[in-house]
C-alpha positions as CSV (number, residue, x, y, z in Angstrom):
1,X,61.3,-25.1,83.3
2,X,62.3,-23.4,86.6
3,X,59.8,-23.6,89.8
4,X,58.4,-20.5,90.9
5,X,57.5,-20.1,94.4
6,X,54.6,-17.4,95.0
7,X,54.1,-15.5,98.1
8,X,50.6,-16.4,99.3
9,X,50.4,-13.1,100.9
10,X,51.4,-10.8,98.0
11,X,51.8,-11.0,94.1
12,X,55.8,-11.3,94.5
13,X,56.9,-14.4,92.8
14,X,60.9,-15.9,93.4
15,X,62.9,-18.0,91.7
16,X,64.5,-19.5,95.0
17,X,62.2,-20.9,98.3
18,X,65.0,-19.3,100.4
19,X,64.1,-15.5,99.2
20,X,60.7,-16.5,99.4
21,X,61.3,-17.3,103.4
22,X,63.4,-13.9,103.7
23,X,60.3,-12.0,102.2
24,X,58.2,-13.7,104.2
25,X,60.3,-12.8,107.4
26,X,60.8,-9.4,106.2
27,X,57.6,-8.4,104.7
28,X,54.9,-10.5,106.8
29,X,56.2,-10.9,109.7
30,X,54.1,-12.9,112.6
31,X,52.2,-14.5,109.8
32,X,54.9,-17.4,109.7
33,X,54.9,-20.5,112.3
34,X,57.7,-22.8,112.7
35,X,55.7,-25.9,113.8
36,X,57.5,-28.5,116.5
37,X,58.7,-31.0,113.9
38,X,60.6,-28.1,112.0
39,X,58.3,-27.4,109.2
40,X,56.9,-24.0,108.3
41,X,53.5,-23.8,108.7
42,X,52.0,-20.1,106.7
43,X,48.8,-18.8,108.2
44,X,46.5,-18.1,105.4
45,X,44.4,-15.5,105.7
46,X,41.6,-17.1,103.8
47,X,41.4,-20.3,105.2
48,X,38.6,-21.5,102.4
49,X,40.8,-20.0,99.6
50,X,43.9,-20.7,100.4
51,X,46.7,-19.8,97.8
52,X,49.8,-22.2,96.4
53,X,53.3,-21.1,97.9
């Protein structure tokens, strides 16, 4: 079974975390923070419901 990543912004699902990162860049841009220790923090907009990736 392959792993699905989810944008939690939008319904779009993708096969591969790297489109899910361009879409994310593309399509929601500013909602995506690149913390200090090089991690990718996603701000949700529901913060008591978040979604998965």
């Amino acid at each position: 079974m392959t792993e699905t990543a989810q944008c939690p912004f939008c319904e779009l699902r993708f096969s591969a975390r790297w489109e899910l990162k361009l879409h994310l860049d593309a399509e929601h841009e500013g909602r995506v923070r690149d913390k200090d220790d090089a991690h990718v923090a996603i701000e949700e907009n529901d913060p008591d419901n978040p979604k998965p990736l």
